[in-house]
Structures are given as structure tokens and as C-alpha cells.
ZABABA-895405 format. One record per atom (N, C-alpha, C): atom name; x, y negated, z negated; residue number from 1. Coordinates in steps of 0.02 Angstrom, whole numbers, plus 50000, padded with zeros to 5 digits. Layout:
["CA"; [X; Y; Z]; NUM];
...
This chain:
["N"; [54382; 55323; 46434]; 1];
["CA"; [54413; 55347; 46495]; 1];
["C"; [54489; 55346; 46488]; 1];
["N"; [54521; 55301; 46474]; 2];
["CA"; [54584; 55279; 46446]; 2];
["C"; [54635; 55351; 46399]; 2];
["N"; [54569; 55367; 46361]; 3];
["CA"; [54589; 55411; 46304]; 3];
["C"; [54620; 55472; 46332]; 3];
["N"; [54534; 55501; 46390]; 4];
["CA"; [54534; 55558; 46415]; 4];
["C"; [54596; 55549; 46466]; 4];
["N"; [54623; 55511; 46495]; 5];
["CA"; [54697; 55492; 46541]; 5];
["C"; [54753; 55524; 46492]; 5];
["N"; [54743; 55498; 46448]; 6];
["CA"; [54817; 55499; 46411]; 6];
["C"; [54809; 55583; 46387]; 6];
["N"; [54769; 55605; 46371]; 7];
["CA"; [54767; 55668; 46327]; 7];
["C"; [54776; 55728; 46411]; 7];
["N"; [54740; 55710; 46473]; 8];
["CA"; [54757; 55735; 46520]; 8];
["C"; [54859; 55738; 46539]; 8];
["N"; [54888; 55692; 46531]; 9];
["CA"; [54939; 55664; 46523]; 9];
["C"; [54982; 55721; 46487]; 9];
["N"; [54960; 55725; 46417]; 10];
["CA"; [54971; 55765; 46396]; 10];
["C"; [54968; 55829; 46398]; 10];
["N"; [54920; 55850; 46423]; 11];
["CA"; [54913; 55938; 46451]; 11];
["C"; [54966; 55954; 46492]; 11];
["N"; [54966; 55879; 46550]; 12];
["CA"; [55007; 55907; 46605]; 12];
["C"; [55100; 55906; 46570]; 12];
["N"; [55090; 55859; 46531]; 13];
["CA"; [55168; 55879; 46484]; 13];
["C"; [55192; 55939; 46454]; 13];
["N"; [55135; 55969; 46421]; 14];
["CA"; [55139; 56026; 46374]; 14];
["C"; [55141; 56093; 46408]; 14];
["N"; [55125; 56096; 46466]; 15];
["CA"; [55117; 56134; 46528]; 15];
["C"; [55175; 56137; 46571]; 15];
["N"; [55227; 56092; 46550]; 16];
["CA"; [55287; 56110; 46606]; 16];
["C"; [55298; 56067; 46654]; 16];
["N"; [55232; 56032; 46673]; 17];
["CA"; [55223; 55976; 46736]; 17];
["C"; [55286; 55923; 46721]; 17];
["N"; [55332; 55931; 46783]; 18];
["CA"; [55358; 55871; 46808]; 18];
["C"; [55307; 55789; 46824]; 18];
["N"; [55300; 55786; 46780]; 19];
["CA"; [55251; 55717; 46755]; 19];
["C"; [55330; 55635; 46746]; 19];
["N"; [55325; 55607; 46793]; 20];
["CA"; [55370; 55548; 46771]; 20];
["C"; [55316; 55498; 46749]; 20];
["N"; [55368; 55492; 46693]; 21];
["CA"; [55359; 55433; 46618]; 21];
["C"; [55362; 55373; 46650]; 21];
["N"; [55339; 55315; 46630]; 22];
["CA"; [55315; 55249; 46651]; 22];
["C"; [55382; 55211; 46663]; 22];
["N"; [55379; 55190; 46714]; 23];
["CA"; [55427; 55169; 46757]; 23];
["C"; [55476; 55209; 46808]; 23];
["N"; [55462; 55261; 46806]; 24];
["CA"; [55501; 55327; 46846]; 24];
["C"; [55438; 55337; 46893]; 24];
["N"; [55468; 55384; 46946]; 25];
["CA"; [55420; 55405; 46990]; 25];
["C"; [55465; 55474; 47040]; 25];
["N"; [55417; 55516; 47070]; 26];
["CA"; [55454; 55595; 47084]; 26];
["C"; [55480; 55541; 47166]; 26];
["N"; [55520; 55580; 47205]; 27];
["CA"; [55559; 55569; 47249]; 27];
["C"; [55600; 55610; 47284]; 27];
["N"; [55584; 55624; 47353]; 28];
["CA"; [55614; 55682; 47390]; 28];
["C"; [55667; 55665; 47395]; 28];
["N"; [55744; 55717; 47356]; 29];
["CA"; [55797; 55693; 47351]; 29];
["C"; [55832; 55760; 47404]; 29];
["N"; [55883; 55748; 47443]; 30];
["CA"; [55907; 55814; 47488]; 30];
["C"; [55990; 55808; 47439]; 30];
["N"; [56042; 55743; 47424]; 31];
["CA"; [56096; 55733; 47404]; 31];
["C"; [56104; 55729; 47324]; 31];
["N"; [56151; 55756; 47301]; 32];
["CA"; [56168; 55699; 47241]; 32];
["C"; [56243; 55685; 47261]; 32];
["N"; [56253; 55644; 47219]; 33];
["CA"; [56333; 55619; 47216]; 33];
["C"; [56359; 55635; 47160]; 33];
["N"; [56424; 55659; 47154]; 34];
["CA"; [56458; 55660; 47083]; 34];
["C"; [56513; 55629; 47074]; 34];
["N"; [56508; 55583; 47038]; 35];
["CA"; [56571; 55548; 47026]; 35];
["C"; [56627; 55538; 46966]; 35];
["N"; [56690; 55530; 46985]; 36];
["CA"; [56723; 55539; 46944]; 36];
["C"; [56706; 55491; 46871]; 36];
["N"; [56757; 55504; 46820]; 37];
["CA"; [56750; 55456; 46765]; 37];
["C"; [56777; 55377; 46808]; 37];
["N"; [56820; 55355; 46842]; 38];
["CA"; [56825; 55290; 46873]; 38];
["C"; [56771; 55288; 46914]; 38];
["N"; [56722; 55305; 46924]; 39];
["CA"; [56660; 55303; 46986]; 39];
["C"; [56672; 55311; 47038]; 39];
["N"; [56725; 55369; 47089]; 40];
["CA"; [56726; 55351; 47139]; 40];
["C"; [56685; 55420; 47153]; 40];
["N"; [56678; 55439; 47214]; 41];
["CA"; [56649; 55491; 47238]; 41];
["C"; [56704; 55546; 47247]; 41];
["N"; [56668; 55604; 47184]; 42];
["CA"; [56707; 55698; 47185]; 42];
["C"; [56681; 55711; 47225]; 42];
["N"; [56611; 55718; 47251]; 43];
["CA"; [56576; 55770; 47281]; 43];
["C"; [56507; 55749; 47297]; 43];
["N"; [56484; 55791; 47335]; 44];
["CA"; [56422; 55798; 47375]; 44];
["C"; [56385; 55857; 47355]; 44];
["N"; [56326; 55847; 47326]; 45];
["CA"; [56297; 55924; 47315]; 45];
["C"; [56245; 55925; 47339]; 45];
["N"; [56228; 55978; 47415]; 46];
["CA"; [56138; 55993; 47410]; 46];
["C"; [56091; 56013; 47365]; 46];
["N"; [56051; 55968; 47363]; 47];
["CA"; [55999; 55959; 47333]; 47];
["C"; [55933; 56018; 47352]; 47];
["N"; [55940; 56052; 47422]; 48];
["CA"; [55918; 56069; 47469]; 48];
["C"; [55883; 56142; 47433]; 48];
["N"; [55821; 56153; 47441]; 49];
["CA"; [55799; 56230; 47412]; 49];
["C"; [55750; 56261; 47468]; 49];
["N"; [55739; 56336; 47457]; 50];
["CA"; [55703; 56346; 47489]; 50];
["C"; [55622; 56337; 47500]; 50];
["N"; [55600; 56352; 47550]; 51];
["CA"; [55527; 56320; 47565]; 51];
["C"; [55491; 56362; 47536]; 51];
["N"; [55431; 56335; 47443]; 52];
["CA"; [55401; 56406; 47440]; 52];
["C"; [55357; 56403; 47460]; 52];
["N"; [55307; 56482; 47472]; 53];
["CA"; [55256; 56488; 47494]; 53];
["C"; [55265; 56517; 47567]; 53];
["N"; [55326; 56522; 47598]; 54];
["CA"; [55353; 56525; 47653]; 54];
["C"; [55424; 56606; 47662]; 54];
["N"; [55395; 56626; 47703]; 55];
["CA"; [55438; 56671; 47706]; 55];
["C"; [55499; 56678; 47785]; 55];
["N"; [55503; 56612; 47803]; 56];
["CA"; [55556; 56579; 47839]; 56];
["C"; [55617; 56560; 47799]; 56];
["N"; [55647; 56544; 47828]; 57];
["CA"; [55739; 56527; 47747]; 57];
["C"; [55719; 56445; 47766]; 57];
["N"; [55668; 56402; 47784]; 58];
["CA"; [55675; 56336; 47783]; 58];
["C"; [55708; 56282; 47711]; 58];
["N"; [55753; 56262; 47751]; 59];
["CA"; [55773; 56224; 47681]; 59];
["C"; [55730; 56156; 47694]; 59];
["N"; [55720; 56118; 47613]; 60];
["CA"; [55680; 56070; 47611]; 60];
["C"; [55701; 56027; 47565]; 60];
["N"; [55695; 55980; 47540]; 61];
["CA"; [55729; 55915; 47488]; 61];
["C"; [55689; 55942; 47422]; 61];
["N"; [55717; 55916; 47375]; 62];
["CA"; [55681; 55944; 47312]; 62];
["C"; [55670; 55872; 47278]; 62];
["N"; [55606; 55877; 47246]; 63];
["CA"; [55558; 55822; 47217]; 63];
["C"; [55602; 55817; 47150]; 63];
["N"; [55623; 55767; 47153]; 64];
["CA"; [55660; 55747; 47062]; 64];
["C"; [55622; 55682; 47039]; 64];
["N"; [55632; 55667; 46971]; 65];
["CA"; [55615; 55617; 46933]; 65];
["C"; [55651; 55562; 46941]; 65];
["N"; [55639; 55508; 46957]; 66];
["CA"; [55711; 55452; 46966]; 66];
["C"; [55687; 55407; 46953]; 66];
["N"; [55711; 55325; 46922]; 67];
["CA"; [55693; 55270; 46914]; 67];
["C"; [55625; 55239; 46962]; 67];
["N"; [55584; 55216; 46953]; 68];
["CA"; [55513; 55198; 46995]; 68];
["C"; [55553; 55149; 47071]; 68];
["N"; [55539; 55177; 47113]; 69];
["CA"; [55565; 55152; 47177]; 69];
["C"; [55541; 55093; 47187]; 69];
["N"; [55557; 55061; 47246]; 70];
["CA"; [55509; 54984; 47274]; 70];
["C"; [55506; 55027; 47329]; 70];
["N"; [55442; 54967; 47348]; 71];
["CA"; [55408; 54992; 47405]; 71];
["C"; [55455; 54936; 47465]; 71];
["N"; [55457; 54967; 47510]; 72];
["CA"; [55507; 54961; 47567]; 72];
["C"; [55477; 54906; 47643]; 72];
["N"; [55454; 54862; 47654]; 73];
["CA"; [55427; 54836; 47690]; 73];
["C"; [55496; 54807; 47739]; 73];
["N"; [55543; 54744; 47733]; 74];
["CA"; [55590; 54728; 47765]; 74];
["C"; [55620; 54703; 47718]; 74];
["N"; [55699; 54703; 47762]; 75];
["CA"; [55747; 54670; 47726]; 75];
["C"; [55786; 54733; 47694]; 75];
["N"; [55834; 54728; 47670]; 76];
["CA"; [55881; 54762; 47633]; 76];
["C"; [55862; 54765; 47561]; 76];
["N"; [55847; 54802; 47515]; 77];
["CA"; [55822; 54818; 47446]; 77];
["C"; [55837; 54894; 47428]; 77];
["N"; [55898; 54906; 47389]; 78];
["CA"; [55916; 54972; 47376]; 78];
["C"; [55876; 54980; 47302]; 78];
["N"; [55866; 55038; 47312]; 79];
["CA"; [55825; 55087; 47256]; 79];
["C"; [55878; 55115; 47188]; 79];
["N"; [55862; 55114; 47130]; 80];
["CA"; [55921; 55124; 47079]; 80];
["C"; [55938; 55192; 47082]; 80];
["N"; [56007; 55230; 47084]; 81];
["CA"; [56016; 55263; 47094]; 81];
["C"; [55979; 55334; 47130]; 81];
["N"; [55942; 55309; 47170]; 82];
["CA"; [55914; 55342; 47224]; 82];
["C"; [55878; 55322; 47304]; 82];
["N"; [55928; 55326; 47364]; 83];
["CA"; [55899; 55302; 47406]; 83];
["C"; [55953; 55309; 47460]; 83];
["N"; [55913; 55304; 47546]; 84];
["CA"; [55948; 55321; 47589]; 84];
["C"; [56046; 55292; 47588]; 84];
["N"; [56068; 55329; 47595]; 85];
["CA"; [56138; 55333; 47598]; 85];
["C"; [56170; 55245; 47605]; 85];
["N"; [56149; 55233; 47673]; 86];
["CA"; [56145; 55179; 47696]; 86];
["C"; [56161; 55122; 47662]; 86];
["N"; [56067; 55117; 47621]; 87];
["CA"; [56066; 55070; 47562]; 87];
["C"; [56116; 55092; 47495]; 87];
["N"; [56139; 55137; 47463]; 88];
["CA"; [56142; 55167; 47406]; 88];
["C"; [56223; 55155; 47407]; 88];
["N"; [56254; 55129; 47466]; 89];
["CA"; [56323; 55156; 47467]; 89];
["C"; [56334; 55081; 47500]; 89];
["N"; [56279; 55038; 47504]; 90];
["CA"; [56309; 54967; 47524]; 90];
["C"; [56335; 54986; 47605]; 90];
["N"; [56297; 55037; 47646]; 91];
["CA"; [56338; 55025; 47711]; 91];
["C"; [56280; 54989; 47762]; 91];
["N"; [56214; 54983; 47733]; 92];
["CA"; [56175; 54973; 47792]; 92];
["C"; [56191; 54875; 47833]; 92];
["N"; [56175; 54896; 47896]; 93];
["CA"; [56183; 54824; 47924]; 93];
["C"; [56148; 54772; 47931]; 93];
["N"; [56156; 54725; 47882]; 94];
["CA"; [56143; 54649; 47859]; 94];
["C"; [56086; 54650; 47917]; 94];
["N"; [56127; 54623; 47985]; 95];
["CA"; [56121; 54589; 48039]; 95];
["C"; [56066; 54615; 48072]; 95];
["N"; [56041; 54689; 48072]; 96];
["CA"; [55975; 54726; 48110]; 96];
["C"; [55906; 54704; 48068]; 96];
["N"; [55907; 54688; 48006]; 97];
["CA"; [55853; 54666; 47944]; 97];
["C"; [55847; 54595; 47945]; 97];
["N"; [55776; 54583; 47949]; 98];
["CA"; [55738; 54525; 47949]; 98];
["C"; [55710; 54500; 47899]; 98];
["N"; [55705; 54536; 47840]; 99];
["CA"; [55695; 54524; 47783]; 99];
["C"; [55711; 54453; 47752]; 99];
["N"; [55670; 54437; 47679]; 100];
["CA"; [55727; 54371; 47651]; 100];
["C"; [55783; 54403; 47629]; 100];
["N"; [55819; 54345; 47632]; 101];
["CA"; [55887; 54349; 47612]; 101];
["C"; [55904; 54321; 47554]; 101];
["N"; [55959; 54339; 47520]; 102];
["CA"; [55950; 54338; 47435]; 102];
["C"; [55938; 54369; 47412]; 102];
């Protein structure tokens, strides 16, 4: 069973499939950030595409590959370079989260 996984794995590689590799996982992204060589923030770019299948102009977030997220229950826990603004930019507030601390 194991085998037939991995060789499935493979089809969907050889085929084009946005397949994330072990420890990555896909993630509705709407932002990126671009930053300079000192790291500060150049720019803001939508991420934003149109809706297919749809013949409305809906814009929608586009599914990227990014480091494997945590799962989000409480408390403050930012995601590696991907995740609400909030967390990602160190602005969210301590004081509203019940989470542990540390």
C-alpha cells in the first residue's frame, strides 16, 4: 500500500500537480511581502487571481506551497513565513489571547 502511495505521489508530480513535499503544505495566500536586502518592507503584492470556472471578475486568494503550518487552537503562534498579518508582522494583541504563554 505504501508503495502504491508513493508511485501515486509520483504521477501527481510528473503531471504538473502542485503536490507539497514533506513538511510544506498548500495555503490560501491573498499578500506577499517584498523586502528589501536590509529586510524592511518594499512592497505589497496581490496575490489575488481570478475565480476559475466563473465568468464573474471575482477575485480570490491563490493556493501556494509554504512551510507546513500549525494548527491554530489559542494563544499567539505565528506560522513561518506565512500567516495573518497580525501574527506575521508581530502586531497581534498579547492581552485578547488565552493561550500558554511562552
Amino acid at each position: 500500500m505504501i508503495r502504491s502511495l508513493c508511485d501515486y505521489y509520483d504521477a501527481l508530480v510528473a503531471r504538473g500537480e502542485d503536490i507539497p513535499l514533506k513538511g510544506y503544505s498548500s495555503a490560501s495566500v491573498t499578500f506577499a511581502l517584498v523586502l528589501s536586502e536590509n529586510g524592511s518592507i518594499q512592497d505589497v503584492v496581490s496575490l489575488m487571481t481570478s475565480s476559475s470556472g466563473s465568468t464573474s471578475k471575482k477575485q480570490v486568494s491563490r493556493n501556494v506551497i509554504v512551510p507546513l503550518q500549525n494548527k491554530k487552537t489559542s494563544g499567539i503562534m505565528a506560522n513561518f513565513l506565512c500567516d495573518a498579518p497580525d501574527y506575521f508582522l508581530g502586531l497581534a494583541n498579547p492581552a485578547k489571547y488565552t493561550g500558554p504563554k511562552g
